[in-house]
VOFI-643472 format. One record per residue (C-alpha): residue in three letters; z, y, x. Coordinates in steps of 0.25 Angstrom, whole numbers. Layout:
<sites>
[ALA; [Z; Y; X]] ...
</sites>
This chain:
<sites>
[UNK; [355; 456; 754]] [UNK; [350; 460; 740]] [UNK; [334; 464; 739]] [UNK; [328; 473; 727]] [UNK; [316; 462; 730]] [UNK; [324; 449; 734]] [UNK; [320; 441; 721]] [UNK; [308; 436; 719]] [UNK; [300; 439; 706]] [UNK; [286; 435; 699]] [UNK; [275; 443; 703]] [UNK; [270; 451; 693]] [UNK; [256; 444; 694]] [UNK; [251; 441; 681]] [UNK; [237; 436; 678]] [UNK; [231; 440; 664]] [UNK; [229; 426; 656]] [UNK; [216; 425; 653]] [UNK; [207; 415; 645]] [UNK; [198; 408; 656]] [UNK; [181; 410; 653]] [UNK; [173; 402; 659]] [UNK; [162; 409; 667]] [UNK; [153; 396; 670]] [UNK; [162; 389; 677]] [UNK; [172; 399; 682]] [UNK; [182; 402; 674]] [UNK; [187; 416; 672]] [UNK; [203; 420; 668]] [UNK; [213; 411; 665]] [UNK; [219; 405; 676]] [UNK; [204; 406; 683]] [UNK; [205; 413; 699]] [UNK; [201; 429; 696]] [UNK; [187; 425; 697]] [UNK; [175; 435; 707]] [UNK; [163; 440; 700]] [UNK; [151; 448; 706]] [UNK; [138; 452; 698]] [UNK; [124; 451; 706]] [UNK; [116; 463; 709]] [UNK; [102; 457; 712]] [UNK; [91; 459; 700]] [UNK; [93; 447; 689]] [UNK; [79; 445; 689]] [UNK; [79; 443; 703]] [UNK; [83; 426; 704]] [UNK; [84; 426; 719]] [UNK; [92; 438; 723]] [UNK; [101; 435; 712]] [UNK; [102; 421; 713]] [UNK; [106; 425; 729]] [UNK; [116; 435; 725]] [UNK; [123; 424; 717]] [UNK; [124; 415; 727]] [UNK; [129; 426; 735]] [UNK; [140; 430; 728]] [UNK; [144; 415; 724]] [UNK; [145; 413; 739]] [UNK; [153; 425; 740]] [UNK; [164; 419; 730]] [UNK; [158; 425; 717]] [UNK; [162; 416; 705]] [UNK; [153; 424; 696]] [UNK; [141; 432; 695]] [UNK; [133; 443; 685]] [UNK; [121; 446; 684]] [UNK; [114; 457; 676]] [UNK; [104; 454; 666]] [UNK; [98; 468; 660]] [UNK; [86; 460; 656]] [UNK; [78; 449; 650]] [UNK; [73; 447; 663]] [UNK; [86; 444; 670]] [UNK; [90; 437; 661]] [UNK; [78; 429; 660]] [UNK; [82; 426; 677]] [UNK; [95; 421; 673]] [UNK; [88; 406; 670]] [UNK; [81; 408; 686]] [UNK; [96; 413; 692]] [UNK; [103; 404; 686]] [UNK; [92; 392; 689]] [UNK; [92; 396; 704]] [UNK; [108; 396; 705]] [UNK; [107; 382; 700]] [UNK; [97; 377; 711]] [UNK; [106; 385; 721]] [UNK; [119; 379; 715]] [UNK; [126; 392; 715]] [UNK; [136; 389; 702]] [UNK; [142; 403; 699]] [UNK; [143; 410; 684]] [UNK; [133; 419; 680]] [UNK; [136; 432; 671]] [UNK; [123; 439; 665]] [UNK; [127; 455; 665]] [UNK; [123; 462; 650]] [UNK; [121; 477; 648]] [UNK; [115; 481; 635]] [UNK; [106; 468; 631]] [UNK; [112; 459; 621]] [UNK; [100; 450; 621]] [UNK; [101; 449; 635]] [UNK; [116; 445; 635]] [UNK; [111; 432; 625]] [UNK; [100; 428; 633]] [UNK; [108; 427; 647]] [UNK; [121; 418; 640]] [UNK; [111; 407; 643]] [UNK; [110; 408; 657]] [UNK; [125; 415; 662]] [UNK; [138; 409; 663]] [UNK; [144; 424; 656]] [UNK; [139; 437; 649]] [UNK; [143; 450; 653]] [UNK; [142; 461; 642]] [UNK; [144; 476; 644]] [UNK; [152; 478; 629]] [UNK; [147; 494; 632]] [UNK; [134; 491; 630]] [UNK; [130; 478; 626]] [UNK; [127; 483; 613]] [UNK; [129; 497; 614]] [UNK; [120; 508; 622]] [UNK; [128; 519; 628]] [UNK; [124; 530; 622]] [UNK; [135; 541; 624]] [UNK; [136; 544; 611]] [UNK; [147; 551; 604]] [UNK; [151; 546; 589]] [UNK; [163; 543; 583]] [UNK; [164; 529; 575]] [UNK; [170; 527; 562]] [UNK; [177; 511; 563]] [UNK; [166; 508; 553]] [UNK; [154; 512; 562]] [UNK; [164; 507; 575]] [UNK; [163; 491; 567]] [UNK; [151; 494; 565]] [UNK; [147; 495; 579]] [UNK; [155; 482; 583]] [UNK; [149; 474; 571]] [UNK; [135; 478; 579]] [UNK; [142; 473; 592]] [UNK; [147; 462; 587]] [UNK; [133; 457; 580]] [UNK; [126; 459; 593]] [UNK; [138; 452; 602]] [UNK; [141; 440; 594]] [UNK; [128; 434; 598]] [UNK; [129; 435; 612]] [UNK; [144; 429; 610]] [UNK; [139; 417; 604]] [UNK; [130; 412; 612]] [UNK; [138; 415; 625]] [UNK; [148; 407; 617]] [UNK; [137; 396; 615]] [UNK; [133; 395; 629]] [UNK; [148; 396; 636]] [UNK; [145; 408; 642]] [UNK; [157; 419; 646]] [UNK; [154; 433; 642]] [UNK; [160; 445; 649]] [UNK; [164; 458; 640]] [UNK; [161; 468; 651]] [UNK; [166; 482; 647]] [UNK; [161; 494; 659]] [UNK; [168; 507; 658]] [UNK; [155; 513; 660]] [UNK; [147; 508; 648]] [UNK; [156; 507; 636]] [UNK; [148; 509; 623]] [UNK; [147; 523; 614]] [UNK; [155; 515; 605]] [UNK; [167; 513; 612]] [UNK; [167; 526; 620]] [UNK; [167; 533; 607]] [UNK; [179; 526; 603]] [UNK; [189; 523; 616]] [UNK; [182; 533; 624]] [UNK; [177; 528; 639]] [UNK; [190; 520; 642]] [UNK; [197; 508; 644]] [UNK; [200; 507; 632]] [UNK; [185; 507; 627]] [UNK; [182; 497; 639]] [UNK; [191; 487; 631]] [UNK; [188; 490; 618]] [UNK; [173; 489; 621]] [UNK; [175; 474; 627]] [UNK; [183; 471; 614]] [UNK; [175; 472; 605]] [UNK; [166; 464; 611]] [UNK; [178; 454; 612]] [UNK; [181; 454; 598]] [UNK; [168; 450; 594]] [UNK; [166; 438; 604]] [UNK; [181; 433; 600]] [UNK; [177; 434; 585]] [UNK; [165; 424; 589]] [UNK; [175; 415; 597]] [UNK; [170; 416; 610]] [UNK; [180; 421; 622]] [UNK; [173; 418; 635]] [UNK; [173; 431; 639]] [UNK; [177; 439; 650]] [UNK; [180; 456; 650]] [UNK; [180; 465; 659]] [UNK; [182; 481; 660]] [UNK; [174; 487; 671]] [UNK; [175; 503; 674]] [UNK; [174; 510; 688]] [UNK; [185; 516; 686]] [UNK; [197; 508; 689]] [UNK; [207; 515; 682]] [UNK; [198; 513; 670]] [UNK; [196; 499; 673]] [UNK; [209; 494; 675]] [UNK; [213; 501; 662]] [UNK; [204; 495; 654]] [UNK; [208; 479; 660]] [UNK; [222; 483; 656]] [UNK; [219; 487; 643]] [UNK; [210; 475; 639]] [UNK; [221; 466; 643]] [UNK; [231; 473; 634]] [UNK; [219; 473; 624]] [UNK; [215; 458; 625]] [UNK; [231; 454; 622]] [UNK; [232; 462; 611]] [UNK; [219; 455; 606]] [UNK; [224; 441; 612]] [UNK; [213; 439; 620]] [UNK; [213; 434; 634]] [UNK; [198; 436; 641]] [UNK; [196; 435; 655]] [UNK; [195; 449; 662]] [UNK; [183; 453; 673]] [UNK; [188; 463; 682]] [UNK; [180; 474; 690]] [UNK; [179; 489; 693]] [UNK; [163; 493; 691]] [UNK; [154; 500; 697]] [UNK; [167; 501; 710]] [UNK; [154; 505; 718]] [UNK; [154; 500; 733]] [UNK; [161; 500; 746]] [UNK; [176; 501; 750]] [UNK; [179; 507; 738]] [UNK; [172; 499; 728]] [UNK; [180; 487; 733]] [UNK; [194; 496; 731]] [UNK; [191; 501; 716]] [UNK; [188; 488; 713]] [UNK; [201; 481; 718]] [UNK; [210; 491; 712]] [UNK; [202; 489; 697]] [UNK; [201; 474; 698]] [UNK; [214; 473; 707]] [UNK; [223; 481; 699]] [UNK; [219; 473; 687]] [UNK; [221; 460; 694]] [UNK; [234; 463; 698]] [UNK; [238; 466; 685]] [UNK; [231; 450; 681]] [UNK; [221; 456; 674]] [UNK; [208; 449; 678]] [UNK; [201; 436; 678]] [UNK; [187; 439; 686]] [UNK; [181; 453; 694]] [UNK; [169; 458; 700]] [UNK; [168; 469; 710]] [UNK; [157; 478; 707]] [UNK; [152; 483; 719]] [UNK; [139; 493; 723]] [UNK; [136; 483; 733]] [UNK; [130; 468; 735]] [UNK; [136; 459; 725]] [UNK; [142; 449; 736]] [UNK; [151; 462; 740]] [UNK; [159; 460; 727]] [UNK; [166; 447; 729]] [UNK; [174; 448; 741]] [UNK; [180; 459; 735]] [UNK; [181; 452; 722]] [UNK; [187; 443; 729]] [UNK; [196; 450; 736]] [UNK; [202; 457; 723]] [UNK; [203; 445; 718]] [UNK; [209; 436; 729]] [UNK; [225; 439; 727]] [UNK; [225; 437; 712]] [UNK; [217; 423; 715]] [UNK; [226; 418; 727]] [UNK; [239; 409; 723]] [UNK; [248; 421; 726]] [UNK; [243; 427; 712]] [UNK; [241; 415; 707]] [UNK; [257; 412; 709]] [UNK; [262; 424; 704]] [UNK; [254; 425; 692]] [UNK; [259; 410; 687]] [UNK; [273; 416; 693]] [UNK; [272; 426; 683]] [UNK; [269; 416; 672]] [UNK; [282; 408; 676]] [UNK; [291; 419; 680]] [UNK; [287; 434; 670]] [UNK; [295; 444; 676]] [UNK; [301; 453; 666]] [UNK; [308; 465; 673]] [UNK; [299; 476; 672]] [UNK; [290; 469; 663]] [UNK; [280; 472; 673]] [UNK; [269; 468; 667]] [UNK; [271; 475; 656]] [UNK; [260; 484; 651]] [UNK; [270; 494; 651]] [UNK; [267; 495; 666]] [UNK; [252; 493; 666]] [UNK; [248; 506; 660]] [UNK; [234; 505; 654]] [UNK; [227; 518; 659]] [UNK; [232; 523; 674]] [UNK; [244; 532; 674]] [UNK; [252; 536; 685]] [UNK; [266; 534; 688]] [UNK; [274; 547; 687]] [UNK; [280; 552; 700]] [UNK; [285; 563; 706]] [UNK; [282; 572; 717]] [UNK; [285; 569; 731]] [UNK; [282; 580; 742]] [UNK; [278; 578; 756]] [UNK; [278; 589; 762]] [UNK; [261; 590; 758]] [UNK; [260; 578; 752]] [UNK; [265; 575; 738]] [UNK; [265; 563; 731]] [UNK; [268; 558; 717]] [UNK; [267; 564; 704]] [UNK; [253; 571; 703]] [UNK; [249; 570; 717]] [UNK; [237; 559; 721]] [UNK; [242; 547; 725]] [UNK; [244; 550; 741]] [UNK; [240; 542; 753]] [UNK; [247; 537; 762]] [UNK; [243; 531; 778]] [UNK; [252; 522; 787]] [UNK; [252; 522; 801]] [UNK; [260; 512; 809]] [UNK; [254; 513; 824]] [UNK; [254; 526; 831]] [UNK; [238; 520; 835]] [UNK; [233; 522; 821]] [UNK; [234; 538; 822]] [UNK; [222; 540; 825]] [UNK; [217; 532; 815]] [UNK; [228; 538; 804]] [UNK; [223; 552; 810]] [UNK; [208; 547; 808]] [UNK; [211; 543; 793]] [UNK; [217; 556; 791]] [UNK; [204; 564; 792]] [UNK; [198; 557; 780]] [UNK; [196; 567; 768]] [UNK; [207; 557; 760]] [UNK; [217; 553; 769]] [UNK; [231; 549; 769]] [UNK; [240; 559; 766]] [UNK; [253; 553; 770]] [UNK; [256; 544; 784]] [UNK; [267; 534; 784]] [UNK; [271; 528; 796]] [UNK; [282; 518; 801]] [UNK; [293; 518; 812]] [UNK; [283; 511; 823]] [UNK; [276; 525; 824]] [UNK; [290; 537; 824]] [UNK; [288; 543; 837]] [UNK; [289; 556; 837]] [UNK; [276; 559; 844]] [UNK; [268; 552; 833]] [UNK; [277; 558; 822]] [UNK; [271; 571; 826]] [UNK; [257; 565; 827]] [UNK; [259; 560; 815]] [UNK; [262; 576; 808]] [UNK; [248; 581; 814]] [UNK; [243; 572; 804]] [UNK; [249; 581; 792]] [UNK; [253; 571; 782]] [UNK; [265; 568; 777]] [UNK; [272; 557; 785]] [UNK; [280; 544; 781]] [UNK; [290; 535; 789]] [UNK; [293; 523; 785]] [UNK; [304; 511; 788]] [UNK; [314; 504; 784]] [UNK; [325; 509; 792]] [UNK; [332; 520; 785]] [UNK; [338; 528; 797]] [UNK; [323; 529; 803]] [UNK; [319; 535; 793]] [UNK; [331; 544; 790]] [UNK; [327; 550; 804]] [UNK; [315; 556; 800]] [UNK; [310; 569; 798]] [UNK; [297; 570; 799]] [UNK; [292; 562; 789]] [UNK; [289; 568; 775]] [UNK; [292; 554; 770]] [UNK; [301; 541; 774]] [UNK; [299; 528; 768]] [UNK; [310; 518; 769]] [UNK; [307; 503; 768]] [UNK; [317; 497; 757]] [UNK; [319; 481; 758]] [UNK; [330; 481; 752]] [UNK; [341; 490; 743]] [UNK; [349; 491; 754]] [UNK; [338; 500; 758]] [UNK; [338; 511; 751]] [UNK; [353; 512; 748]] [UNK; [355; 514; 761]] [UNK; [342; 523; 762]] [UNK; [351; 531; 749]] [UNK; [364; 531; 757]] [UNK; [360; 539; 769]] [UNK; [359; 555; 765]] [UNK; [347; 563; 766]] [UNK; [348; 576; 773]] [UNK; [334; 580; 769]] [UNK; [322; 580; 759]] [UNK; [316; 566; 762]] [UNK; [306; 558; 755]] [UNK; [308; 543; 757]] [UNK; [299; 533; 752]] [UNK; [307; 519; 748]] [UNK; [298; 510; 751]] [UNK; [302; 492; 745]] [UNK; [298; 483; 754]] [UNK; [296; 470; 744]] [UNK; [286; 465; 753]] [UNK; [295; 451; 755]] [UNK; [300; 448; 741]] [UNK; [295; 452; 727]] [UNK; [300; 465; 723]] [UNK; [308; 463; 712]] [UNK; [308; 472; 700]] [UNK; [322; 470; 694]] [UNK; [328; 472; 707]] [UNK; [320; 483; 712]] [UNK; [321; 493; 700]] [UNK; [337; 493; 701]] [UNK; [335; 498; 716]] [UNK; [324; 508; 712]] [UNK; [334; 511; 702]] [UNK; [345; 513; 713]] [UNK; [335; 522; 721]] [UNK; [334; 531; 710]] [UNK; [349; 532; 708]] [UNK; [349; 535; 722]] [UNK; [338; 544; 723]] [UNK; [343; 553; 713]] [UNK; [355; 557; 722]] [UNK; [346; 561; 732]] [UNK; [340; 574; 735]] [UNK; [334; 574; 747]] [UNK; [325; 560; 745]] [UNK; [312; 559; 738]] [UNK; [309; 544; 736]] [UNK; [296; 537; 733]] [UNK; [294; 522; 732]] [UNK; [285; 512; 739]] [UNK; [285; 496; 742]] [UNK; [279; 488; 753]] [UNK; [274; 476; 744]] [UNK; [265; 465; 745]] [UNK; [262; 466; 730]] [UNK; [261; 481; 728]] [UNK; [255; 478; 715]] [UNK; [265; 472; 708]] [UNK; [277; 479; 717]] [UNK; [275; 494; 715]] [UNK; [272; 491; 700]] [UNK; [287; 485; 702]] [UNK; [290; 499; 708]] [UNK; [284; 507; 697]] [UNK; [289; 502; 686]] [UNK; [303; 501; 690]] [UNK; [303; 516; 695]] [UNK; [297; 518; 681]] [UNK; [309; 511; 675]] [UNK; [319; 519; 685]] [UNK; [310; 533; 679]] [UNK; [309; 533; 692]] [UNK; [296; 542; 697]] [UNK; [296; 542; 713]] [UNK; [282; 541; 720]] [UNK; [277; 527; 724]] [UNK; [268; 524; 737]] [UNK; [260; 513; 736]] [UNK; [261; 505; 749]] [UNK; [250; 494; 751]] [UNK; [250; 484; 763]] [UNK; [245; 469; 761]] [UNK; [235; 462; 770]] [UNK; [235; 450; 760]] [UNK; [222; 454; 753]] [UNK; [211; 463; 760]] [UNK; [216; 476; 759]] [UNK; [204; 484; 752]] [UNK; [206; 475; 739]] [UNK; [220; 472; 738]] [UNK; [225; 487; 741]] [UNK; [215; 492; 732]] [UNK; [220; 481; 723]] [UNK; [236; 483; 724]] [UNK; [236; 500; 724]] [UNK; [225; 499; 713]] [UNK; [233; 492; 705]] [UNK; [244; 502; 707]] [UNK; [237; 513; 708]] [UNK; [231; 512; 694]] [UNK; [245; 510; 688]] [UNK; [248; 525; 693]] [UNK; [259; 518; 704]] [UNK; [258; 526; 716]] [UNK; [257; 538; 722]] [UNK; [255; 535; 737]] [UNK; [247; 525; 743]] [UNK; [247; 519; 756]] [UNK; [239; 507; 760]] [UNK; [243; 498; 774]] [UNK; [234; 487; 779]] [UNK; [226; 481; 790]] [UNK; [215; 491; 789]] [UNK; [214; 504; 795]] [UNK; [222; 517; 791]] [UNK; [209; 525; 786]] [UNK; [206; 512; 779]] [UNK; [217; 512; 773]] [UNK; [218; 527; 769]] [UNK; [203; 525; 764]] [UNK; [206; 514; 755]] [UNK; [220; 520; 749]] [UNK; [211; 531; 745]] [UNK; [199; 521; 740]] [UNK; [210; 515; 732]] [UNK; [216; 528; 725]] [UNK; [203; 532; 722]] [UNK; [198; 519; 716]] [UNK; [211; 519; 707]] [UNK; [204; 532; 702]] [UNK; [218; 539; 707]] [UNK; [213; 548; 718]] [UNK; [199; 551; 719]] [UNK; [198; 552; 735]] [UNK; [182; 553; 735]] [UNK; [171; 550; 728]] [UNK; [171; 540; 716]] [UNK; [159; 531; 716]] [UNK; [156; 522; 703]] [UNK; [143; 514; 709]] [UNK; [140; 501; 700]] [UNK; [138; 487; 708]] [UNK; [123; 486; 708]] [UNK; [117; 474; 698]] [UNK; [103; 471; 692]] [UNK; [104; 482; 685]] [UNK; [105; 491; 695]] [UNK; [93; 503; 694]] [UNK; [94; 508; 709]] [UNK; [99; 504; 724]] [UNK; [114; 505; 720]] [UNK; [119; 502; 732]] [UNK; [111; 510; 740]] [UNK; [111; 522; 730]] [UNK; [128; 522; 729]] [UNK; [128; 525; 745]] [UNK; [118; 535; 744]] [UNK; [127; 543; 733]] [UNK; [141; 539; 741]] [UNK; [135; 545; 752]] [UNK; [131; 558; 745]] [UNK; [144; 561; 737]] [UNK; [156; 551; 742]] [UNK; [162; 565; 749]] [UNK; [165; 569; 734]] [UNK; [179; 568; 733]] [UNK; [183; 562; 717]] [UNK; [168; 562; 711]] [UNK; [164; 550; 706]] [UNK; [150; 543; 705]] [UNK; [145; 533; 696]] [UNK; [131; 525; 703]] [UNK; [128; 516; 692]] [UNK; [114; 506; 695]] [UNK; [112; 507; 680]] [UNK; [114; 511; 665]] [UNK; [124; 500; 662]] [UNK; [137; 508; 665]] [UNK; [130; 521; 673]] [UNK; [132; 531; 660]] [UNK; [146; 525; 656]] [UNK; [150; 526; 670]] [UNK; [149; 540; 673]] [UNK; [160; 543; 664]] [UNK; [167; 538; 675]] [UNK; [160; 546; 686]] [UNK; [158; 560; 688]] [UNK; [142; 557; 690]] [UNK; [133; 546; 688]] [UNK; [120; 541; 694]] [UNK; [115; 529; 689]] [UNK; [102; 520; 686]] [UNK; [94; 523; 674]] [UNK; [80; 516; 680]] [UNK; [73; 512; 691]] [UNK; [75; 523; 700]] [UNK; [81; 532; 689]] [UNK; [95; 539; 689]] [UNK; [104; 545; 681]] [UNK; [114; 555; 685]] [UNK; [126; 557; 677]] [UNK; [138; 568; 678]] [UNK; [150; 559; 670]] [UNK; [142; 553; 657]] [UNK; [131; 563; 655]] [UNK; [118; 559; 662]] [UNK; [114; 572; 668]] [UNK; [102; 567; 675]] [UNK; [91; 556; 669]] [UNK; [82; 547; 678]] [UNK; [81; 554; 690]] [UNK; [74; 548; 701]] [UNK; [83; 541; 711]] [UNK; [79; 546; 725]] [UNK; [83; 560; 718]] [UNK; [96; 554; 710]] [UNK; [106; 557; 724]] [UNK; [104; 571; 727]] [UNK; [105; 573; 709]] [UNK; [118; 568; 708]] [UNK; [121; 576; 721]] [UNK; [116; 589; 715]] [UNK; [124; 584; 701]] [UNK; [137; 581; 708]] [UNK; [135; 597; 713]] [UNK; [130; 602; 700]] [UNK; [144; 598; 693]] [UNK; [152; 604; 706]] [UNK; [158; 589; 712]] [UNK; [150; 591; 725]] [UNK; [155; 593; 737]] [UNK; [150; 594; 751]] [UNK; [155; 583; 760]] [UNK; [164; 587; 773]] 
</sites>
């Protein structure tokens, strides 16, 4: 019996190659595990609570940590830190973070394993000035660059120390922003020219990164450096994280669908988690992230890949990849009062299996952003709970594998049909259809690997077929272990095949733990504009699961479901109680619905990132905050037992306050 997934083909796996850095001891790219990073947020100049925090996070399965080092001071501690590790013999990398001080960035290279450097404002202050520049004066400024730069590339050189380019979204200089504007584009650039410079002195032992809250603008920016780095033939290791995530469930999603998507897509040799919480917090979900792309399964496929390139679809193409987020064209589908595709926000959808999860699906339902489709299988069609299931006024959905079953339905606004093989649906096409139906075909490839070939010659058949058939709608769906790589299969073939049908996102594995590997998966989908339905099935419970689908969309920065909170992990530089002031504010304004909020500690990204946020309230002194409305600082130095109820009366002055229910 033939199968559209009965041959085997490579996964589509494909890890970046990178030239390995050593960071200390542990190397980072190459053929190097995706390696965990966290960054300390006790006072530098404080040896004990440091040196504690260290061994903390070591013991937690950190392989490398950063410290900040705003001052002479703290970098003076570095010799005491790095004396009282040794007497504990705790061995882990130590990375000295740099903002603003060049001199500050020499004197660490003599105490660290690697310097970080913000390219945005190692040599530049953010000014926010507007001006065009003539190529001349546009030199000019990177011959000044590069006389300041070279000296510390030298001596990092000299010593063996690594060196991490670390462009921020948030705190790209007046330079670039006046050239590429604030994108992704500037990101790279920005990292570039630093690049160049250190290349042109022979030293490569350097690792990048571009960091942005905004996931979509993150993931972009990865992309393009890649494509970037080619073109230039370069090969550096890439650090991967999503910054200032904030805290909580959904820090941890926002951060596996930036960091997950890319990894997914090979990009990546080492992440950190930046969360508004205790440092130690970050690495089991680093860890977590990171686990599936370190495990033998990954490591198979990607050396299968290597032996095996698959060339149908040329699927990893950049062609497929597009650089900025753009979704796949649809068109409309109408449920009754649920339409889907095209324009409409990608839907949600719950699943109910047991007649004694009602009540918790009823439960669910009374959320502000709930589910807004219920699918449910054969185990549960009785009529009684059918009718049940109607007061619950959402659109409805059957599903099965059994053809006639559902061929006797009529009160279900859609029918999804389980296709194992193509005998399914052209026997699903045989049978007439007396009324208006929408079905959804749904390939189960859970048992072999979908194969692409094959399977664009069925879809290819289904279109013949569905073009001869008035009374179906059809939309497409897969149960998959790898939904990933498979509904990217899906995609492009029905791009191939012209084909513009709605695809439902379907995610079931308990493999991996849930939060990360769904965020992860869907993420990595998501922010390729494939879908425009959701639904997620795990162990957990169905308002976790609604909660999460939602917590995903909105980390994607594809439907904003509640309020955006862009709070920085707190570190030595931090001016205030971070974590203490970010639930004060969540509690105060998470009811409003699609605003987003930057909380920064400090000045190092807070300007920059209020281009990203609709207001701003970040540390300027001891005590002291700022209150931004997008870029422009509105309010100056205000004291911070009054700060709260001033971004509240803010919020109301530009019309985005609402009273909560």
């Amino acid at each position: 019996m033939s199968s559209y997934h009965s041959k085997p083909t490579p996964s589509f796996y494909k890890r970046r190659q990178s030239k390995p850095v050593f960071v200390g001891n542990i190397g980072v790219g190459g053929n190097n595990p995706i390696r965990l990073q966290s960054m300390t947020v006790s006072d530098t100049k404080d040896t004990v609570s440091t040196v504690n925090e260290i061994q903390d996070l070591v013991n937690a399965g950190c392989e490398i940590v950063r410290l900040t080092v705003p001052t002479k001071l703290d970098c003076a501690n570095l010799k005491n830190i790095r004396k009282e590790l040794a007497q504990k013999q705790i061995k882990c990398p130590i990375v000295a973070d740099i903002h603003f001080t060049p001199s500050i960035a020499m004197d660490v290279v003599d105490f660290v394993e690697k310097v970080r450097i913000n390219p945005g404002n190692f040599i530049d202050k953010k000014l926010f000035k507007t001006r065009d520049y003539t190529d001349t004066e546009y030199q000019s400024e990177i011959d000044r660059i590069e006389e300041r730069f070279t000296p510390l590339v030298l001596k990092c050189k000299e010593k063996g120390v690594a060196m991490r380019i670390g462009t921020n979204h948030g705190s790209l200089s007046d330079r670039i922003m006046n050239r590429y504007g604030d994108s992704p584009q500037g990101m790279v650039e920005s990292a570039l020219e630093f690049l160049r410079i250190a290349a042109k002195n022979n030293y490569n032992e350097i690792i990048l990164s571009m960091k942005a809250a905004n996931t979509q603008v993150m993931i972009t920016a990865y992309r393009l450096l890649n494509k970037r780095l080619k073109e230039e033939n370069m090969a550096h290791p890439f650090h991967l994280g999503v910054t200032e995530a904030g805290e909580g469930e959904d820090a941890r999603i926002k951060s596996a669908v930036g960091i997950g998507t890319l990894l997914h897509e090979g990009l990546g040799d080492t992440i950190r988690v930046s969360l508004t919480e205790d440092s130690i917090h970050e690495i089991p979900v680093a860890g977590a992230i990171a686990s599936p792309y370190n495990k033998k399964f990954y490591i198979d496929m990607a050396q299968n890949f290597k032996d095996n390139p698959p060339t149908h679809l040329n699927f990893l193409n950049n062609e497929l990849f597009n650089l900025n987020y753009e979704r796949r064209k649809s068109h409309e589908l109408n449920l009754d009062s649920l339409s889907i595709g095209k324009n409409q926000p990608v839907r949600i959808w719950g699943s109910l299996d047991s007649s004694s999860h009602l009540k918790d699906l009823s439960k669910a339902l009374k959320d502000e952003s709930s589910f807004e489709g219920i699918e449910i299988s054969t185990r549960v069609l009785f009529p009684h709970f059918i009718e049940q299931l109607k007061e619950l006024k959402r659109p409805l959905s059957l599903i099965s594998e059994n053809i006639n079953i559902l061929r006797e339905q009529n009160d279900f606004q859609k029918l999804t049909y389980i296709i194992k093989k193509p005998e399914d649906y052209r026997l699903f096409f045989k049978a007439p259809q007396s009324k208006k139906q929408h079905y959804e075909l749904c390939f189960d490839v859970s048992l072999y690997p979908l194969h692409a070939e094959d399977f664009t010659q069925h879809l290819a058949e289904i279109n013949n077929f569905d073009k001869n058939s008035n009374n179906i709608d059809i939309s497409f769906s897969l149960i998959s272990n790898n939904i990933a790589q498979d509904y990217k299969i899906l995609a492009q073939a029905l791009k191939q095949l012209n084909m513009q049908h709605p695809i439902h996102l379907r995610y079931h594995n308990d493999d991996y733990p849930i939060l990360t590997e769904a965020s992860a998966q869907l993420g990595s989908l998501l922010t390729q504009g494939i879908g425009d339905s959701i639904q997620i099935e795990g162990c957990q419970s169905i308002e976790q699961n609604q909660k999460m689908a939602y917590g995903i969309l909105q980390a994607c920065r594809i439907r904003l479901s509640k309020t955006e909170f862009i709070a920085c992990p707190s570190c030595g530089r931090t001016l205030f109680d971070l974590q203490k002031v970010t639930a004060q504010i969540k509690a105060k304004t998470d009811h409003l619905i699609g605003v987003k909020i930057a909380i920064m500690g400090c000045i190092v990204n807070g300007p920059g990132e209020m281009a990203d946020a609709d207001f701003g309230y970040v540390g300027t002194g001891v005590g002291k905050i700022s209150l931004y409305v997008g870029k422009e600082c509105v309010q100056k130095n205000i004291p911070e037992e009054q700060a709260l109820d001033q971004l509240i009366e803010l919020i109301k002055q530009n019309e985005r306050w609402q009273e909560a229910a």
